[in-house]
C-alpha positions as CSV (number, residue, x, y, z in Angstrom):
1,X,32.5,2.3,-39.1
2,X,35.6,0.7,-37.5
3,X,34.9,2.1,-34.4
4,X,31.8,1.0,-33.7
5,X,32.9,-2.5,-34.8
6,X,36.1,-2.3,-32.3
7,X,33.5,-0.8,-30.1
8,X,31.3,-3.8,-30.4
9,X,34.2,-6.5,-30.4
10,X,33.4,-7.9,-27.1
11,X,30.1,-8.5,-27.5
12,X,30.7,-11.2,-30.3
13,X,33.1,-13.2,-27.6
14,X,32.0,-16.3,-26.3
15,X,30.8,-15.2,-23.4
16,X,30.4,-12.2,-24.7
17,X,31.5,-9.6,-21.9
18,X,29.9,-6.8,-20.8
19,X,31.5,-3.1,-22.2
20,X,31.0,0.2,-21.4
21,X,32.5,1.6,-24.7
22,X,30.1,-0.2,-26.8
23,X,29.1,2.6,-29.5
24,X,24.8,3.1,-30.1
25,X,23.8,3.7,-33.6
26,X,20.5,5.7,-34.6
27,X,17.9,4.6,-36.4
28,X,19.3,5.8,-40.0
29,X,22.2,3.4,-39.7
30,X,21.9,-0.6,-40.4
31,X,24.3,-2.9,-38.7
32,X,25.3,-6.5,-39.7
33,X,26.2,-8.4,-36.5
34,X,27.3,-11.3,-39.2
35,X,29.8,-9.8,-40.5
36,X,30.0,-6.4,-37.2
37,X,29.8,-3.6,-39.4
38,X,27.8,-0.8,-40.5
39,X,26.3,-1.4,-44.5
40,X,24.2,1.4,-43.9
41,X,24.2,5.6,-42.9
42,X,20.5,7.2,-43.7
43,X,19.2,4.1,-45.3
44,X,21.8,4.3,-47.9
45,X,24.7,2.4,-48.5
46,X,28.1,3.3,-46.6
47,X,30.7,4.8,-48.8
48,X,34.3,3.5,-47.1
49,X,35.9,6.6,-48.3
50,X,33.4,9.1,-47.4
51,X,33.4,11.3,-44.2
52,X,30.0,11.2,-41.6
53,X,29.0,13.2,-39.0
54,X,28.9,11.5,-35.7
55,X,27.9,12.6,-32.1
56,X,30.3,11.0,-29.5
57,X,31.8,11.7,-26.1
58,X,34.2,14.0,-26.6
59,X,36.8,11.7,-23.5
60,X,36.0,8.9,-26.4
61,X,38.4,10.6,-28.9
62,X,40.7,11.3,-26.4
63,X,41.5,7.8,-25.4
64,X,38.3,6.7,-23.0
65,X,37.4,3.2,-23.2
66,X,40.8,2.5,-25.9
67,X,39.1,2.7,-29.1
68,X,42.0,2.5,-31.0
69,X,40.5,3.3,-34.6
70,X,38.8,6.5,-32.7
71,X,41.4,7.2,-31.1
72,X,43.5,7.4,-34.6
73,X,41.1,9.6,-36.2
74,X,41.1,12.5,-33.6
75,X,44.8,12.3,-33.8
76,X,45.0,12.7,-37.4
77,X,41.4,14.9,-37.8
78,X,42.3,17.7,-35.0
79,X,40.3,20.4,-37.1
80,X,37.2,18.1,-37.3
81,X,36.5,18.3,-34.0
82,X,34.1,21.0,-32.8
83,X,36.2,23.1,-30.0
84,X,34.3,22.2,-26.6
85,X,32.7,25.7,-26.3
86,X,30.7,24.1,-29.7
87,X,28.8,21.5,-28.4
88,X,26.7,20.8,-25.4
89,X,27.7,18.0,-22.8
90,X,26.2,14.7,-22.8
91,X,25.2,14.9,-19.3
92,X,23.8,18.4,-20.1
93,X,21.8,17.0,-22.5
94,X,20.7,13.8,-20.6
95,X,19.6,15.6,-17.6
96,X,17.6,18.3,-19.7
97,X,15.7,15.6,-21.4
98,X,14.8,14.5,-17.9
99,X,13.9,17.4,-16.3
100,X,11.4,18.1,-19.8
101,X,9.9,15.0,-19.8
102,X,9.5,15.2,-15.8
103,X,7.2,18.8,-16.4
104,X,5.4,16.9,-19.0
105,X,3.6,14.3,-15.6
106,X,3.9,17.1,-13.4
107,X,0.1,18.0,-14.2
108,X,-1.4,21.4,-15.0
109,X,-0.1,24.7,-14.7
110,X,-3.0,25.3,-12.1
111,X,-2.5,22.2,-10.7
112,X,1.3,23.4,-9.8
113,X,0.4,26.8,-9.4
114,X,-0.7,26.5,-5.7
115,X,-0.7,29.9,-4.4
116,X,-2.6,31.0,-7.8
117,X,0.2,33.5,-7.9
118,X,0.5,33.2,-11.9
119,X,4.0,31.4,-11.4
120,X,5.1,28.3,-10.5
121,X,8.2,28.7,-7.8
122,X,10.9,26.7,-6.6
123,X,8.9,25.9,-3.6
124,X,5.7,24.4,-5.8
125,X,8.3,22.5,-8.0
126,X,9.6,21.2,-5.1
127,X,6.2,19.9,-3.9
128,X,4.9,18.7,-7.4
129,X,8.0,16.8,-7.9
130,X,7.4,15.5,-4.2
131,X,4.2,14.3,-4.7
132,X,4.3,12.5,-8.3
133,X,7.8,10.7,-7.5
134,X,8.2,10.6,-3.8
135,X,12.0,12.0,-3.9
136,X,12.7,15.4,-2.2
137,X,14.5,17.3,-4.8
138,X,17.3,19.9,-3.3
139,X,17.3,23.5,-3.8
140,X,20.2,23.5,-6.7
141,X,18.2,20.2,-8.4
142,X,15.0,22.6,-8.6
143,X,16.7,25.4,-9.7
144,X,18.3,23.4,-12.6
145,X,14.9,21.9,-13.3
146,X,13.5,24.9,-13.8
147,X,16.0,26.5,-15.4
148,X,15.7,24.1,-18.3
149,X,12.5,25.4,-19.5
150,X,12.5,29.3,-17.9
151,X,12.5,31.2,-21.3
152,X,12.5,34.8,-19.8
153,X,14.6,33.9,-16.9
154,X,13.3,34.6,-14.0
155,X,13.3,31.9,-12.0
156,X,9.8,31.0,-12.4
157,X,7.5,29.4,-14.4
158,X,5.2,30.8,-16.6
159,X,2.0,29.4,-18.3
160,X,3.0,29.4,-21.4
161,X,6.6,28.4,-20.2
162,X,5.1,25.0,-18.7
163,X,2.5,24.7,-21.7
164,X,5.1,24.8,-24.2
165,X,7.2,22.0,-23.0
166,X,4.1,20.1,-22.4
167,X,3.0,20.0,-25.9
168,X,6.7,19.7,-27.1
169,X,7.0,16.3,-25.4
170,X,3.4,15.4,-26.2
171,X,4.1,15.7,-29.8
172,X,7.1,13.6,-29.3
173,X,4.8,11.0,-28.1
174,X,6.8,11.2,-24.7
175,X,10.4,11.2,-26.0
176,X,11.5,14.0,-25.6
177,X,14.7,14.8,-26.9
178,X,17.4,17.9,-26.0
179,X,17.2,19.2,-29.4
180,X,20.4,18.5,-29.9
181,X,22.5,16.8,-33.7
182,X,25.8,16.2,-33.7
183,X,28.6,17.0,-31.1
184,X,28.3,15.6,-27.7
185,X,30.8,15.6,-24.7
């Protein structure tokens, strides 16, 4: 809790001045800009001597963007944090959300599957992604792309590959998330 209110310090200074270290909370936490700090952690009351989980970048708790009281706790709380072969990276994480929710607009699986092959390729990615945002997407981005949802590995999509993300973000409403709690970078 008193890193997100150190986090959010600047934000309550007249002007208030623009931060990147300024710390998001989910929607099980309540905050009181009044008094800036958190009075709530999955709609129950904090406990000040109790221990939560948090997901964070991992350069935060080694001294990015000087939050002191952060900064204090990793020092002290070494065999808290998860060793960096535990966790997935935040950008990881942001650009497989992207790439999922991307498949989701892409249209049909016959709609992608131009040479009626059974597969979608790099090439019909390339052209799908093309067409629907008008950016040409190198060879590596594709690969990534399709490496996010390529269950078997082959470097091709499947039917069911491509149907399964589909209703996974559709059931999501659109959001779709990395499938990820806890640990960040």
């Amino acid at each position: 809790a008193a890193a997100v209110a150190f986090s959010r310090k600047n934000a309550f200074l007249v002007p208030p001045q623009d931060w990147g270290g300024y710390m998001q909370l989910d929607d099980g936490f309540k905050w009181d800009p009044e008094n800036n700090e958190v009075t709530e952690i999955n709609g129950k009351p904090i406990k000040k001597d109790q221990e939560y989980r948090i997901a964070c970048l991992a350069l935060s708790l080694n001294g990015m963007n000087r939050n002191q009281p952060l900064i204090e706790w990793a020092n002290k709380n070494h065999d808290k944090i998860p060793n960096t072969d535990a966790v997935r990276q935040a950008k990881e994480l942001v650009v497989e959300c992207c790439h999922k929710t991307l498949w989701a607009q892409l249209g049909s699986f016959d709609d992608l599957d131009k040479d009626g092959d059974g597969k979608i390729s790099t090439e019909e990615v390339k052209a799908a992604v093309f067409k629907k945002t008008g950016s040409k997407m190198s060879l590596l981005a594709t690969e990534n792309m399709i490496k996010t949802i390529d269950k078997d590995g082959d470097g091709n999509i499947s039917k069911e590959e491509l149907e399964t993300i589909q209703r996974a973000v559709e059931a999501t409403g659109g959001e779709q998330t990395a499938g990820a709690k806890g640990g960040g970078e």
